[in-house]
C-alpha positions as CSV (number, residue, x, y, z in Angstrom):
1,X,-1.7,-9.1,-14.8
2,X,-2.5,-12.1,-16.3
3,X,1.1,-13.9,-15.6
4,X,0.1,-13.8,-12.0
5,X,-2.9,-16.1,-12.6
6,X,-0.5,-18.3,-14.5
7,X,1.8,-18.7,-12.0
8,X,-0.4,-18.6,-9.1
9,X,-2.4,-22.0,-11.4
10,X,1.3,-23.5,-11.5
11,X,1.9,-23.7,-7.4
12,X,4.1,-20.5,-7.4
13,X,3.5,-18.1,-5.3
14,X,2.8,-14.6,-5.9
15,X,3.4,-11.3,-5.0
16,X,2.2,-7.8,-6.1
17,X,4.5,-4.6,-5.7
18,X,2.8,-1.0,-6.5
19,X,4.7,2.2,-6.3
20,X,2.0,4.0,-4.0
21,X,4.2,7.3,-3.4
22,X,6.8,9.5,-4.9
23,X,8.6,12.6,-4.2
24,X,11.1,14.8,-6.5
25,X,12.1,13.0,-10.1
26,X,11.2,9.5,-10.0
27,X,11.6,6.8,-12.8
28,X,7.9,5.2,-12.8
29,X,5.0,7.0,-11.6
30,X,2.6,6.1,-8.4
31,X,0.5,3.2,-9.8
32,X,3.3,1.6,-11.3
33,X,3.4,-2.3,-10.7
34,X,6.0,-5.6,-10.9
35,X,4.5,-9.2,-10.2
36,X,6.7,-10.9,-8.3
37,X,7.0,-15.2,-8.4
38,X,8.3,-17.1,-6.0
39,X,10.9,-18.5,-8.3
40,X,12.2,-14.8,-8.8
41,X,10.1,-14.5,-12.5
42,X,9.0,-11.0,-12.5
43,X,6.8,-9.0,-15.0
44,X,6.4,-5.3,-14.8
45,X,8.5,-2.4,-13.3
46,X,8.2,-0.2,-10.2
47,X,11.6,1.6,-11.1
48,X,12.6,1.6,-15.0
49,X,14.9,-1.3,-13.4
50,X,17.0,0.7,-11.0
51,X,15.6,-1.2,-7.7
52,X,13.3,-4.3,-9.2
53,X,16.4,-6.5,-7.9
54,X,15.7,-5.1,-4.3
55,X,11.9,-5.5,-4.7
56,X,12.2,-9.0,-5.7
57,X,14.0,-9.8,-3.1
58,X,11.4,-8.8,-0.6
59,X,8.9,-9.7,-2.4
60,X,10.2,-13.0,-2.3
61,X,9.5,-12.5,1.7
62,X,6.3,-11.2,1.8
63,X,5.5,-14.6,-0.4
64,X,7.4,-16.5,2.2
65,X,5.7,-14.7,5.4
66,X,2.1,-13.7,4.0
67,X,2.9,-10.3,5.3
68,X,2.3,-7.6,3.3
69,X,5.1,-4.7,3.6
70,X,6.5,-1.7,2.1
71,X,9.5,-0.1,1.0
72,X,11.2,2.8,0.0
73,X,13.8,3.9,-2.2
74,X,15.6,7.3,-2.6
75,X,19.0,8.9,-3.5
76,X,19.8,8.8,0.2
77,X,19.1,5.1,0.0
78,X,22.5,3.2,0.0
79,X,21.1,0.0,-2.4
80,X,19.5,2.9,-4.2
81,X,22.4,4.3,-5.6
82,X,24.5,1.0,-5.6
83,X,21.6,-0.7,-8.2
84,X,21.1,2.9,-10.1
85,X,18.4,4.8,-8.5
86,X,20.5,8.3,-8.9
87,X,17.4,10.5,-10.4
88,X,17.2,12.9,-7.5
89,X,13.5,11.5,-6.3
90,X,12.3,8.6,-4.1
91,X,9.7,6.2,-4.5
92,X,7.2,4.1,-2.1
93,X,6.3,0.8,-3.1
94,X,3.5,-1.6,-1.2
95,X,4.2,-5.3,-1.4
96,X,1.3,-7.8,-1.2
97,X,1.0,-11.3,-1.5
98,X,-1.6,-12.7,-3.5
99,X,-3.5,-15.5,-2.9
């Protein structure tokens, strides 16, 4: 995305998020990616907006550490359900930092 080269030409750093797995009824489908700022700016979706808050906070990590990690949501997932993620399925999403 070409915000990312914005706001990597700005200072901020940068972070990719990519839903790389699902299972059951999920709200975006494998492929599915948010660009994640330092700052907390974020373009894209992973979830339809059920989880991006949880994303971007880890995100915000992996941007912090240089460590790439993943995570998962799901309706067994306590944040899931608190931010919305109620659709029955679980997602898998790979956060990178980008340089």
């Amino acid at each position: 995305m070409a915000i990312a080269l914005d706001w990597l030409a700005s200072g901020k750093g940068v972070a990719l998020a990519t839903v790389v797995r699902t299972w059951g009824s999920s709200p975006r489908p494998a492929g599915s990616n948010l660009v994640i700022a330092s700052d907390g700016s974020f373009e894209g979706s992973v979830s339809g907006g059920c989880v991006e808050g949880a994303v971007v906070r880890a995100a915000q990590e992996v941007i912090e550490t240089g460590e790439e990690c993943t995570v998962e949501f799901g309706v067994t997932d306590d944040e899931a359900w608190e931010v919305g993620l109620a659709c029955g399925g679980q997602i898998l999403v790979l956060i990178e930092p980008i340089r």
